[in-house]
Backbone as CSV, one residue per row, in Angstrom:
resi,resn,N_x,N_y,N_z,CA_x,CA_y,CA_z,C_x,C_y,C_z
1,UNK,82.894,-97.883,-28.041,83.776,-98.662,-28.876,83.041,-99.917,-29.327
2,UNK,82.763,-100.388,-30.788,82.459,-101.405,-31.262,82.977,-103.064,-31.313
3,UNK,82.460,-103.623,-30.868,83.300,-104.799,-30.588,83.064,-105.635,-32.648
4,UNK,84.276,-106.707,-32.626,83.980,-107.089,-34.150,83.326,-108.677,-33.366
5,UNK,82.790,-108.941,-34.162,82.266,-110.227,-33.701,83.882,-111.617,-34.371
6,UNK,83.345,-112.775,-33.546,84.973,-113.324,-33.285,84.978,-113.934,-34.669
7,UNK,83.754,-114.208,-35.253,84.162,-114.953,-36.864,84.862,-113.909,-37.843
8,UNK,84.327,-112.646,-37.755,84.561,-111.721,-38.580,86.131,-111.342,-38.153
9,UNK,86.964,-111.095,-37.154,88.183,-111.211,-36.474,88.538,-112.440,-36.809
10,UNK,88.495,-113.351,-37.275,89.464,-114.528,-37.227,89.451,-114.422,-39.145
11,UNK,88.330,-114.201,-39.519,88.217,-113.790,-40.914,89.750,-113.072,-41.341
12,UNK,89.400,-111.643,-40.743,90.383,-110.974,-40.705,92.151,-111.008,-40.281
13,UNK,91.816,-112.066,-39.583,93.240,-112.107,-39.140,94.220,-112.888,-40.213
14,UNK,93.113,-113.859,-40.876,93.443,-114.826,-42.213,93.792,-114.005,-43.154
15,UNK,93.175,-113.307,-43.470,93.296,-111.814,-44.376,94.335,-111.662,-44.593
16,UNK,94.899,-111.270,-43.387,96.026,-110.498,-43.327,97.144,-111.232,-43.165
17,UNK,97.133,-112.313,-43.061,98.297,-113.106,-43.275,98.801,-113.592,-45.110
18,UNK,97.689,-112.965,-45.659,98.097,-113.337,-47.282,98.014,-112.624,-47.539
19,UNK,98.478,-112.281,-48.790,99.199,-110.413,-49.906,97.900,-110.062,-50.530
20,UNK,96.582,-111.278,-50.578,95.221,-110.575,-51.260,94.809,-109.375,-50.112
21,UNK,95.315,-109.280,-48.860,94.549,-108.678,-48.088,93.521,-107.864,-47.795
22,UNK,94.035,-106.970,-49.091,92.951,-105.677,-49.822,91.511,-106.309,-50.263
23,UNK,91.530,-107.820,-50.226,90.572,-108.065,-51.538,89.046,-108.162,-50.673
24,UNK,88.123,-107.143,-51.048,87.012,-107.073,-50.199,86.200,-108.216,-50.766
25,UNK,86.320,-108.366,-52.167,85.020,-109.554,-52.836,85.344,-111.273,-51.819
26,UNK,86.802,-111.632,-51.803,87.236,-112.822,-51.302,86.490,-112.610,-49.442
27,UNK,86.964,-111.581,-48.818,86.613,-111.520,-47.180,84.867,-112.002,-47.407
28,UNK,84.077,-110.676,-48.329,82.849,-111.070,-48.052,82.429,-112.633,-48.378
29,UNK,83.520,-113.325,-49.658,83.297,-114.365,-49.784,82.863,-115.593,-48.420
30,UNK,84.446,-115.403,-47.748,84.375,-116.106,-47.062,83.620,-116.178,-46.158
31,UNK,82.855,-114.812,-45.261,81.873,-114.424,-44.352,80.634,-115.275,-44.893
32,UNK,80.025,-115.742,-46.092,79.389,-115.355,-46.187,79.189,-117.011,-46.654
33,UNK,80.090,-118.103,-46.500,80.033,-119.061,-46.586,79.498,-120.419,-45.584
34,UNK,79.680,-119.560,-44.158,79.197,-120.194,-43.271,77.398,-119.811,-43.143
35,UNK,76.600,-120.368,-43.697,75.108,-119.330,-43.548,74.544,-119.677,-42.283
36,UNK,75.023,-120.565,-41.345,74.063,-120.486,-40.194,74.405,-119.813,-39.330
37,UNK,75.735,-119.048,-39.067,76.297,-118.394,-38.423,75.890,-116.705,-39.026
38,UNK,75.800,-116.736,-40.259,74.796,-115.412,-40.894,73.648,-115.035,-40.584
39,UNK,72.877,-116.401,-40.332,71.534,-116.562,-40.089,70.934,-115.565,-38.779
40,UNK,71.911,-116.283,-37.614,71.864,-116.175,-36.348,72.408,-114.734,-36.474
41,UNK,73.278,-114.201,-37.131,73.759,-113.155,-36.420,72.527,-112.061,-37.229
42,UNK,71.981,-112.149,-38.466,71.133,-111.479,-39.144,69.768,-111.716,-38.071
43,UNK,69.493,-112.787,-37.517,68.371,-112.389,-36.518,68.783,-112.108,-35.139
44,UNK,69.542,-111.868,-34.444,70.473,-110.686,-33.790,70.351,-109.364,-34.095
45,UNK,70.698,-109.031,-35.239,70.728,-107.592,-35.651,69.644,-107.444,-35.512
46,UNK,68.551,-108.084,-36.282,66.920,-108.045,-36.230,66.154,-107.394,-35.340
47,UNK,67.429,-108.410,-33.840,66.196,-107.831,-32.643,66.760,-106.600,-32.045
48,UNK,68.426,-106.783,-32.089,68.938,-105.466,-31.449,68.254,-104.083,-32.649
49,UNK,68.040,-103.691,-33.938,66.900,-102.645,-34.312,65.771,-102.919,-33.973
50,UNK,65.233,-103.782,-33.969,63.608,-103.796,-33.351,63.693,-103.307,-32.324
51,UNK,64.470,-103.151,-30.922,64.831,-102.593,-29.217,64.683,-101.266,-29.800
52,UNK,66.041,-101.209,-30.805,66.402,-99.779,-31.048,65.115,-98.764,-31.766
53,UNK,64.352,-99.146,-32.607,63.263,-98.439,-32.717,62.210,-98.356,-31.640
54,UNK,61.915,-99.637,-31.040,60.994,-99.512,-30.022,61.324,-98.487,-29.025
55,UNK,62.919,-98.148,-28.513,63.304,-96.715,-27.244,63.210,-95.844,-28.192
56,UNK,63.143,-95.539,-29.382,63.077,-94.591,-30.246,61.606,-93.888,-30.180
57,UNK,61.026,-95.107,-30.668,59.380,-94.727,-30.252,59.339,-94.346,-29.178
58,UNK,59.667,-95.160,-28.343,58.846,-94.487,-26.674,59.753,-92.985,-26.362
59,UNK,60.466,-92.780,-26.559,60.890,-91.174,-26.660,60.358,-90.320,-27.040
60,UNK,60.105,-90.392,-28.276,59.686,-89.584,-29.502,58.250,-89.330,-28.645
61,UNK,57.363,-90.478,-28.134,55.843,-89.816,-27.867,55.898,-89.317,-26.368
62,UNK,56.843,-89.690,-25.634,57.414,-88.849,-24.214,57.880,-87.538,-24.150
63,UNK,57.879,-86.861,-25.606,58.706,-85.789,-26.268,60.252,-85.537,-24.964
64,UNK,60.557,-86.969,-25.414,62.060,-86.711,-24.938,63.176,-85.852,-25.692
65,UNK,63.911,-84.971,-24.921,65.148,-84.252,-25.320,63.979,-83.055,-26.332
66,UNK,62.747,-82.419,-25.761,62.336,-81.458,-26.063,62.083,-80.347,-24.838
């Protein structure tokens, strides 16, 4: 199960308290207004795929799940 991160949930919860709710351009707006909190979470993602290719690699030449 995916957890939402708490800016993106509080985003959402704003959302949904007004009738635009549907409106995807305004949500990404707002996400996308705080940039140091983008920053951080974009070099986050960064490192959690960099892990994720690196066990990828080391599998792949272990010929894991062959």
């Amino acid at each position: 199960m995916s957890t939402v991160d708490s800016r993106v949930a509080a985003v959402l919860d704003r959302s949904n308290q007004h009738d635009n709710s549907d409106d995807e351009d305004a949500l990404i707006a707002e996400l996308e207004e705080d940039e140091s909190s983008m920053a951080a979470f974009r070099e986050q993602r960064l490192q959690q795929l960099h892990g994720e290719l690196a066990r990828a690699k080391a599998q792949r030449n272990s010929d894991y799940g062959t």
